[in-house]
C-alpha positions, 0 to 999 in steps of 0.5 A: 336592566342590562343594555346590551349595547353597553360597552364591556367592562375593560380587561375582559377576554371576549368569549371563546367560539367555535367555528360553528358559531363564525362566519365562513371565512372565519372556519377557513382561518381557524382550519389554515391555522390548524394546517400551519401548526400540523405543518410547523410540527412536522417541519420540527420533527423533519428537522429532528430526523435531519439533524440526527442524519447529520450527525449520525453522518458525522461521525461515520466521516469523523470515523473513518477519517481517523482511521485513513490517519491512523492507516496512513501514520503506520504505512508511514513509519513502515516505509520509513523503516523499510527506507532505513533499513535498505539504506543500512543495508546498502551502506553495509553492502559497500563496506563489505565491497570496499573491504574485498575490492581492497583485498583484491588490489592487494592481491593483485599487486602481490602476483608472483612470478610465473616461474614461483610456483609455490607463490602461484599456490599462495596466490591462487589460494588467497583469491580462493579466499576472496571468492568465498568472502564475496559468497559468504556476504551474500548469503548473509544478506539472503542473496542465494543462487537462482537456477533455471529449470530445465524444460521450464517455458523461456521467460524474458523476465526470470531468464536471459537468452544467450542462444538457441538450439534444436532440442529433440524431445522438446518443444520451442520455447523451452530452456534447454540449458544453463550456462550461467546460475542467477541470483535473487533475493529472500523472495524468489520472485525479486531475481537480482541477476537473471540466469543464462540460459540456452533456448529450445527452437 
């Protein structure tokens, strides 16, 4: 006959109860480690929506930091050639102004006598030629003349006031005439030389 005092044999796994079969204080230990595995998982799946947020957020910085780099490069290589281009251009500009400035100082040492009037044609003719150069230079580098337009409301930045006038049909502020054409570049807004102009009162 068993004695149900006597002592478990070693090694055996006491039996397992249900919350039933235990003391209340032990129905509250068994439900708060029900909460703590319902709450280790959801921190395991909070944490998973995290990480993916972070990487998710990652990339979209990673993205868009390769493109500001990739903007940036080109905007670089385009000023750069923009600058090499203006400097090509300016350096091509003074040598054509040196050429003609030579010229000139020739000419002008070359001056006949005011009683040659054969000479004074030669002479006359050769600034002509001069003048035409000078022309020619800034249409090759899309310099054209720029021209007021009459009646047109008096800007200071398109247009320099030499004088004013009463103009009878026009109201103030209007240009009423040219004494001077400007000059501007390939874009018409960039005026290199503002025309003269005559001012309506």
């Amino acid at each position: 006959m068993n004695d149900p005092m006597a002592p478990e044999p070693s090694g055996a796994v006491p039996p397992v109860s249900s919350p039933e079969d235990h003391s209340p204080w032990a129905s509250s230990i068994y439900r708060l480690c029900e909460e703590i595995i319902a709450l280790r998982e959801m921190n395991n799946r909070q944490h998973r929506l995290f990480e993916q947020a972070l990487t998710r957020s990652r990339d979209a910085v990673q993205a868009s930091f390769n493109s500001f780099a990739a903007d940036t490069q080109r905007a670089y290589q385009q000023l750069r050639q923009e600058l090499q281009g203006e400097k090509r251009l300016a350096l091509t500009l003074l040598h054509e102004i040196l050429e003609v400035g030579l010229d000139l100082e020739r000419i002008v040492s070359a001056r006949p006598d005011p009683e040659d009037a054969e000479g004074l044609a030669r002479w006359a003719e050769a600034v002509e030629v001069e003048s035409r150069k000078v022309q020619a230079a800034l249409q090759r580098h899309g310099i054209h003349p720029y021209h007021a337009v009459l009646g047109s409301a008096y800007n200071p930045a398109l247009h320099e006031r030499v004088g004013s006038r009463r103009t009878e049909g026009m109201d103030p502020l209007r240009i009423a005439e040219q004494r001077e054409p400007g000059y501007a570049s390939q874009q018409p807004e960039f005026v290199l030389r503002r025309p003269k102009v005559i001012v309506s009162e």
